[in-house]
KOLTOR-106980 format. One line per 2 residues: number of its first residue (from 1); for each residue x, y, z of C-alpha. Coordinates in steps of 0.001 Angstrom, whole numbers. Example, Ala and Ser with C-alpha at 12.3 -4.5 7.8 and 13.67 -1.06 7.14 Angstrom:
# KOLTOR-106980
1 = 12300:-4500:7800  13670:-1060:7140
***
This chain:
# KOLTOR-106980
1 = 24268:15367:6256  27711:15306:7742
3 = 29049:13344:10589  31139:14704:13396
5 = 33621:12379:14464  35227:12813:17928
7 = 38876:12704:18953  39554:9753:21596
9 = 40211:11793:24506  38275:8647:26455
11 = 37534:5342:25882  33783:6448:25503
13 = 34950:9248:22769  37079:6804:21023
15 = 34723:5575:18211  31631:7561:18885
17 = 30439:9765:16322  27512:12439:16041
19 = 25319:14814:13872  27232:17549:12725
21 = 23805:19426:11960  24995:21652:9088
23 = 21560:21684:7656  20376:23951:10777
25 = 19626:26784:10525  18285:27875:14156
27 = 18233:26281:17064  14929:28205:18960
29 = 11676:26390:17908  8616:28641:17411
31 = 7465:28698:20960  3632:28799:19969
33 = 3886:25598:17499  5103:23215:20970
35 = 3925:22161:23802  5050:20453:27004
37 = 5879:16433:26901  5726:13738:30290
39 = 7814:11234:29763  5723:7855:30476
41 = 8748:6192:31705  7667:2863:30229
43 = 4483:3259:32268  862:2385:31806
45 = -2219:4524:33173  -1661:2248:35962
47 = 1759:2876:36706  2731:-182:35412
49 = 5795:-1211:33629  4246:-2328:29958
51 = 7637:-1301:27640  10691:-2757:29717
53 = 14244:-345:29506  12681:3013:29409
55 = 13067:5918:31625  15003:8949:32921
57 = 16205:10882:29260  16591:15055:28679
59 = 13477:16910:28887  12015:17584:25352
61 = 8945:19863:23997  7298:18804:21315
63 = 7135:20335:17901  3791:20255:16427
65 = 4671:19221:12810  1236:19078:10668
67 = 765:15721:8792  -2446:16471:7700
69 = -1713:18948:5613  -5575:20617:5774
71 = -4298:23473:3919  -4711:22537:63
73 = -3150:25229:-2849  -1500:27815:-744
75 = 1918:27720:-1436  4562:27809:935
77 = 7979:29325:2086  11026:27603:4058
79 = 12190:29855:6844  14065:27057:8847
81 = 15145:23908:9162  15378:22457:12620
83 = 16214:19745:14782  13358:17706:16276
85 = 14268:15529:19683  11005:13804:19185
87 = 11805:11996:15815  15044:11168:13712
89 = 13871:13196:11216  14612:17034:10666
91 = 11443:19230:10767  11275:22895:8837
93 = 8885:25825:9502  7101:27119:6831
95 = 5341:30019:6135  2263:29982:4291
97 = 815:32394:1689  -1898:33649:4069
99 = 716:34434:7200  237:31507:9016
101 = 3322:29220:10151  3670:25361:10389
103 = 5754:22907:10534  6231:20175:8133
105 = 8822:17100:7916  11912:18111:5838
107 = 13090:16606:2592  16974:15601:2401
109 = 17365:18618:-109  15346:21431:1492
111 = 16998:24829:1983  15861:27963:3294
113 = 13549:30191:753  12378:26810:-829
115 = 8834:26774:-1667  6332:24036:-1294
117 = 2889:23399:-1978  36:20399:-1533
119 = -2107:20524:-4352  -4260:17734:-5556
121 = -2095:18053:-9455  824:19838:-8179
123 = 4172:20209:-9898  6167:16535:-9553
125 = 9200:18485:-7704  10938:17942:-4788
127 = 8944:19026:-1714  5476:19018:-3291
129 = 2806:17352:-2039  -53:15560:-4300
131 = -1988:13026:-5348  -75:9417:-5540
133 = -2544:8890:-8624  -618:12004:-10355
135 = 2573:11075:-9205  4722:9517:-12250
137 = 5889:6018:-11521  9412:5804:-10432
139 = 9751:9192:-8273  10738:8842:-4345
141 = 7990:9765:-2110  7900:10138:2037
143 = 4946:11222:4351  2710:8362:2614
145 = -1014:8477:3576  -2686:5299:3551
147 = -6195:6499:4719  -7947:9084:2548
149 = -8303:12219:5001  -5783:10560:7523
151 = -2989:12139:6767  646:11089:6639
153 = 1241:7830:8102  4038:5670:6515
155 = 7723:6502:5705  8769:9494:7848
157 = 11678:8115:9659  15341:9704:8837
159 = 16520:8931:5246  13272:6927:4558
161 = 11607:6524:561  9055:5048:-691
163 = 9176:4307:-4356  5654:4373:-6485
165 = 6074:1477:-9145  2557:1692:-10966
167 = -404:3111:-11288  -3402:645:-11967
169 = -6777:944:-11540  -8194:2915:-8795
171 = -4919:2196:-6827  -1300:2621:-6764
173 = 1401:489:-5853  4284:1877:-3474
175 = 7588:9:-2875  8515:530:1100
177 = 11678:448:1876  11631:-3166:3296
179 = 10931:-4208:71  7241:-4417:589
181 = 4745:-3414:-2290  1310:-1999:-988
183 = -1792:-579:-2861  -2743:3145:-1436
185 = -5873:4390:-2705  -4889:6868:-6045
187 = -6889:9836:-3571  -4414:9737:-739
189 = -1640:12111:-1065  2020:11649:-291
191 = 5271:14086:-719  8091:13996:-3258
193 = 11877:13480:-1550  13655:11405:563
195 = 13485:12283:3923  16237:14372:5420
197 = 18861:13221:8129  19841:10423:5784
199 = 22839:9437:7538  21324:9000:10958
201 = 21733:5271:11347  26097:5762:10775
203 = 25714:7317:14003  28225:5673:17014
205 = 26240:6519:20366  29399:5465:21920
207 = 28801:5099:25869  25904:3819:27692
209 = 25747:7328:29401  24984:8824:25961
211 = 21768:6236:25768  20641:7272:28921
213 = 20445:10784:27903  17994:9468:25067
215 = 15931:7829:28154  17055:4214:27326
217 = 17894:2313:30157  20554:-709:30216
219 = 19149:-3473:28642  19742:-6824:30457
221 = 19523:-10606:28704  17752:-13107:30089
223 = 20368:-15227:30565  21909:-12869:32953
225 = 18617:-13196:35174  17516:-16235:37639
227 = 14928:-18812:36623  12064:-17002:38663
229 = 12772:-13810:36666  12865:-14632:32658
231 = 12940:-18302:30977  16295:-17723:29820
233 = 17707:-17430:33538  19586:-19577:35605
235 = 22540:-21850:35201  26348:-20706:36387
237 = 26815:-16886:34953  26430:-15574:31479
239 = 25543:-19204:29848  23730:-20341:26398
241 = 19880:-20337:26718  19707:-23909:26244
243 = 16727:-24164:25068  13616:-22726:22214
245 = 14306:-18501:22636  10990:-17325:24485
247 = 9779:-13923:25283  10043:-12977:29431
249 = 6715:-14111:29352  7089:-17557:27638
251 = 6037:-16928:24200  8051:-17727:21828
253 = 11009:-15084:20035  14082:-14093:17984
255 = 12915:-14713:14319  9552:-15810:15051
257 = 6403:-14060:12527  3953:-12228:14685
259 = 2058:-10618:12356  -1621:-11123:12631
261 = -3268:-8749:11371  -4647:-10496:8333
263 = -7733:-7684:7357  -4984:-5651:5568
265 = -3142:-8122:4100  -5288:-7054:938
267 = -3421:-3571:737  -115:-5753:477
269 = 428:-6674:-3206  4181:-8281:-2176
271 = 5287:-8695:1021  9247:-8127:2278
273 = 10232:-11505:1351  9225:-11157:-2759
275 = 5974:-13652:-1900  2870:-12520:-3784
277 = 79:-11645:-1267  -2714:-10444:-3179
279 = -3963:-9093:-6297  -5306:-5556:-7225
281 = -8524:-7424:-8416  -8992:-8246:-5197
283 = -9018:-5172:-3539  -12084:-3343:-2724
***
């Protein structure tokens, strides 16, 4: 990927940067594989705000890029790679054996004419999709499926890899790219690759005009705010917070664990900090 850098003609241009999208090749999605997208705004069924700094934004369809990847054996040809507003990722359409067109999540090395297939024992070659359990141990995977049947779930953000370390027993064990080591079930399937768009966090937005174009509002501290609005508030101006960082809500923040979720803490052979969690004999 290459990035466009802008001359400072403004105070806004003077250190922002962009994609320069050289791996595009069209820029007219296949009208039948989208469909029309409402913004939520932040906004619950209700109307209520539930994600705070969210709203406004460009219009966007979406591209219906198949994860599942139902279609087992038929090999497949690249026809284009495009850009996706919905993701960081680019997405390419493909055009399968029997006619029918999809799209799937690009690889950082995909060109047009590649071809791809998702085959239980496929070829171990960039862009193929198989089996982790046939997957040799060291290859970079991406569109990781956790659940058998699921489909992809894990590592599909831009430049994202997944590493498979071993293969033991009935499971194998996947690096993340926090560091993380999890067992996925030998029957699930994942793709070989890197994802493309690696270079998509160097990106400078720039201005706060640019943000709101991506439907991100200003985001305000609480220590900007008065007492009856956020814990943090109050005081003479833009002060310390003075006190144990807390949520808008009162619960507590910045640094604190909130993970919970301890029924699949048995899928997570090391967590990101290099602490054993559990053991593959324990997994069932």
């Amino acid at each position: 990927m290459a990035i466009k850098i802008y001359k400072p003609t403004t105070n806004g241009r003077r250190w922002m940067t962009g994609n320069a999208f050289a791996e595009i090749t069209t820029d007219t999605p296949m009208k039948k594989l989208t469909t029309s997208r409402k913004s939520s705004g932040g906004r619950n069924s209700y109307g209520r705000t539930t994600s705070r700094f969210r709203g406004g934004g460009h219009k966007r369809r979406l591209r219906m890029v198949d994860f599942r990847f139902s279609k087992k054996d038929i090999p497949s040809v690249v026809e284009t790679i495009e850009y996706d507003p919905n993701r960081s990722a680019f997405i390419a359409l493909v055009k399968d054996a029997d006619g029918e067109h999809r799209y799937v999540l690009a690889h950082s090395t995909m060109k047009v004419g590649d071809t791809i297939i998702t085959s239980a024992d496929a070829k171990a070659v960039v862009g193929n999709r198989m089996k982790v359990g046939n997957i040799p141990t060291g290859l970079f995977v991406h569109n990781v499926e956790l659940v058998i049947g699921r489909g992809a779930q894990a590592v599909r953000s831009a430049g994202a890899s997944a590493q498979v370390v071993s293969q033991e027993g009935e499971y194998t064990q996947i690096k993340l790219n926090s560091g993380e080591v999890r067992f996925v079930h030998k029957d699930c399937f994942a793709t070989i690759g890197v994802v493309s768009n690696i270079d998509h966090n160097q990106i400078v937005v720039g201005k706060a005009g640019r943000s709101r174009w991506m439907g991100r509002r200003p985001h305000v501290l609480g220590t900007a705010m008065n007492p009856v609005d956020h814990p943090h508030g109050g005081w003479e101006g833009h002060t310390s917070i003075g006190r144990q960082p807390t949520t808008p809500w009162g619960k507590p923040a910045l640094g604190v664990k909130t993970r919970k979720n301890k029924r699949t803490d048995r899928w997570i052979a090391t967590n990101k900090r290099g602490s054993r969690v559990t053991s593959n004999s324990s997994v069932s």
